[in-house]
C-alpha positions, 0 to 999 in steps of 0.5 A: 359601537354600531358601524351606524352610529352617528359618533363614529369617526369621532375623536372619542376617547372611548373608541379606536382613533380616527382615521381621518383625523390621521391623514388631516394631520398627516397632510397638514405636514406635507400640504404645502407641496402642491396647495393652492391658496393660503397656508390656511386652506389645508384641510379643504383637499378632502383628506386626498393623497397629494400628488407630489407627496405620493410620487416620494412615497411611490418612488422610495418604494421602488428604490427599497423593492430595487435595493432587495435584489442585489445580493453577493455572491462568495468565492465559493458559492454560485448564484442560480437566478430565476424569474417567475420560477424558470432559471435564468442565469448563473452568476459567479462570485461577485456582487449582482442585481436581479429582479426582486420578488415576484418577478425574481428570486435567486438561489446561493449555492456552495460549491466547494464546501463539502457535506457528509452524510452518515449512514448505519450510525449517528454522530457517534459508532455507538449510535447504531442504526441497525435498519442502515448497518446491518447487511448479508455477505455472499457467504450468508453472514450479516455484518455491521457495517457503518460509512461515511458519505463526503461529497461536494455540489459541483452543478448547482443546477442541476442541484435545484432542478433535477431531484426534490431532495438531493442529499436524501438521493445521497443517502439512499445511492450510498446504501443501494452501492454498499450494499451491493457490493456487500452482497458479492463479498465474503465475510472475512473480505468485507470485515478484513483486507477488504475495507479500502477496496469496498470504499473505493469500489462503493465511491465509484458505484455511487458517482455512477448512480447520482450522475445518472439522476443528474444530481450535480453532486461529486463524492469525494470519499466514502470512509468505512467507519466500523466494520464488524459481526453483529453483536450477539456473535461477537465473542465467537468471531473474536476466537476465530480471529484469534485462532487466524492469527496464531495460525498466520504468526505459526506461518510466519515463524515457519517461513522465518525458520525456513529462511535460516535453514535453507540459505544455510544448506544451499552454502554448504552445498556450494561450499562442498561442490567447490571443495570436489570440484577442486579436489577433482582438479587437484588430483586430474591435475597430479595425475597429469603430471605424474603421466607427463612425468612417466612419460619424460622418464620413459623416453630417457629409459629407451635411450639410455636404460642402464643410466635411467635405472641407476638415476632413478635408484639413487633418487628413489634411496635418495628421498628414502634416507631423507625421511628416514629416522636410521642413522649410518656412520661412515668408520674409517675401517670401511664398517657401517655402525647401524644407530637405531633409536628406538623410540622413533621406529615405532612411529610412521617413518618406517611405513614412509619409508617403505612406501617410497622404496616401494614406488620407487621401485615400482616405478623403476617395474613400469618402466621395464614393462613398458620398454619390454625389459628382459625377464632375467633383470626383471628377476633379479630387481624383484629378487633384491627388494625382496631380499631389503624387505626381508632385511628391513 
């Protein structure tokens, strides 16, 4: 149907539906509000708006439009207002009202959960993504390295504002710094005793980067997921491994072996360095006292010689016949009968005996020698332990 027709805009069942007729009816509902006249003249407004009936309508549309700026905000999230694009306030947990759209818009952000971001892999350590875990140590060796990035949006401001993408940013700081620090490692660093150290060092290089681009982001951790040689070297990397630990299990029995052995010595060592020392003490202390004894002796010998040389041969006889294995009997004819047993002279009491008999007297020699004894007594001692040698 032409837009000339004369049938347009009449109710026809071939055509769209009359507008026209629509509003009538529309007005007949609500015509009693404002009509003038009868209830019979309510076609006669033309097909206008009411004024009071627009009113209603203009104001629910206004309470709905006011309605969709309120919005709460949780524990854990900040509100970031903006009115016509340019912040405006930050709003903390609570229910809030802002201006709706297009004056107003707003921005809920969480500020206590935290994100992750991986990087050299996916989900999984089997989802390699060589481009991100491949990287050169300081020594000229590639390994496959494979971290985790947690990190939490502290500043919700400049979260929004300062960057496009701040996670991506993440990213991106997270490979720069372990790279980085890679680079200045050695292999067996990185692939080794080195990973807390790497993840520690790689957290703090981060934090320094996204502080710097003002991204409002705090790393909390960096986990290092995998460290290891690429694949196509793998198996040779296993042997030198293997290799390392048999050398440091060898080290380790070394040590152990040492520390049996030494201890061990260093007592013994103590132990005899006791013994000597108190040997030394015991004999310094004998030799003290056979001086002092000599001495004592050598004093009665000046006052009274004959009775200190005759003292010292009974005792000297006395220790002898003591230990010796000779029996004397005493007969009443004033005859000595001699009871020698044999099977005890082949023994060592002969040489004891000998051996007093010979200190004694030799002693009994100092003595004389010291005090300056006459040669003629001299003689005659020396003679008679001659003569009991012979005898014995």
């Amino acid at each position: 149907m032409a837009m000339n027709d004369p049938r347009w805009g009449q109710n026809n069942n071939d055509g769209p539906p009359d507008l026209e007729e629509l509003w009538r009816r529309f007005n007949k509902r609500f015509g009693s509000f404002g009509q003038k006249g009868n209830g019979s003249g309510g076609n006669e407004s033309g097909g206008r708006l009411p004024p009071i009936g627009g009113g209603i309508v203009i104001i629910i549309a206004l309470l709905i439009w006011a309605a969709s700026g309120i919005y709460i905000v949780d524990a854990s999230e900040r509100g970031v207002v903006f009115q016509f694009g340019r912040h405006l306030e930050t709003t903390q947990p609570g229910p809030h009202w802002h201006i709706p759209w297009p004056v107003g818009s707003k921005e809920i952000v969480n500020v206590s959960e935290v994100r992750t971001i991986e990087v050299g892999y996916r989900n999984s350590a089997r989802n390699k993504v060589p481009n991100e875990a491949l990287m050169l140590t300081d020594d000229e060796n590639i390994v496959d390295l494979q971290f985790a990035v947690q990190y939490v949006r502290t500043n919700p401001e400049a979260y929004l504002f300062f960057n496009r993408n701040p996670d991506q940013a993440v990213k991106q700081a997270g490979e720069s710094a372990i790279r980085e620090i890679v680079g200045k490692s050695k292999m067996d660093f990185v692939l080794q005793e080195g990973r807390e150290e790497l993840a520690v060092n790689a957290r703090d290089l981060m934090q320094s980067v996204l502080d710097r681009y003002q991204t409002g982001i705090t790393v909390s951790q960096v986990t290092i997921q995998n460290a290891q040689p690429p694949d196509q070297v793998q198996a040779s990397f296993d042997d030198a491994v293997k290799a390392k630990q048999d050398q440091e299990r060898q080290k380790n029995e070394g040590q152990a072996y040492y520390n049996d052995i030494v201890p061990k010595a260093q007592g013994a060592a103590a132990r005899l360095g006791q013994e000597a020392e108190a040997y030394r003490g015991r004999v310094v202390a004998a030799a003290e006292g056979e001086a002092a004894r000599f001495e004592s002796v050598l004093a009665e010998y000046s006052k009274a010689p004959t009775v200190t040389r005759e003292r010292i041969y009974l005792d000297t006889m006395q220790s002898i016949f003591t230990n010796a294995t000779k029996v004397y009997i005493d007969q009443k004819d004033n005859s000595n009968l001699l009871f020698l047993p044999l099977d005890k002279l082949i023994g060592s009491g002969s040489a004891r005996n000998t051996s007093s008999f010979d200190i004694g007297m030799d002693q009994v020699s100092d003595i004389d020698s010291a005090i300056g004894g006459g040669d003629e007594e001299s003689r005659t001692r020396n003679a008679f332990r001659v003569r009991d040698r012979e005898a014995r």
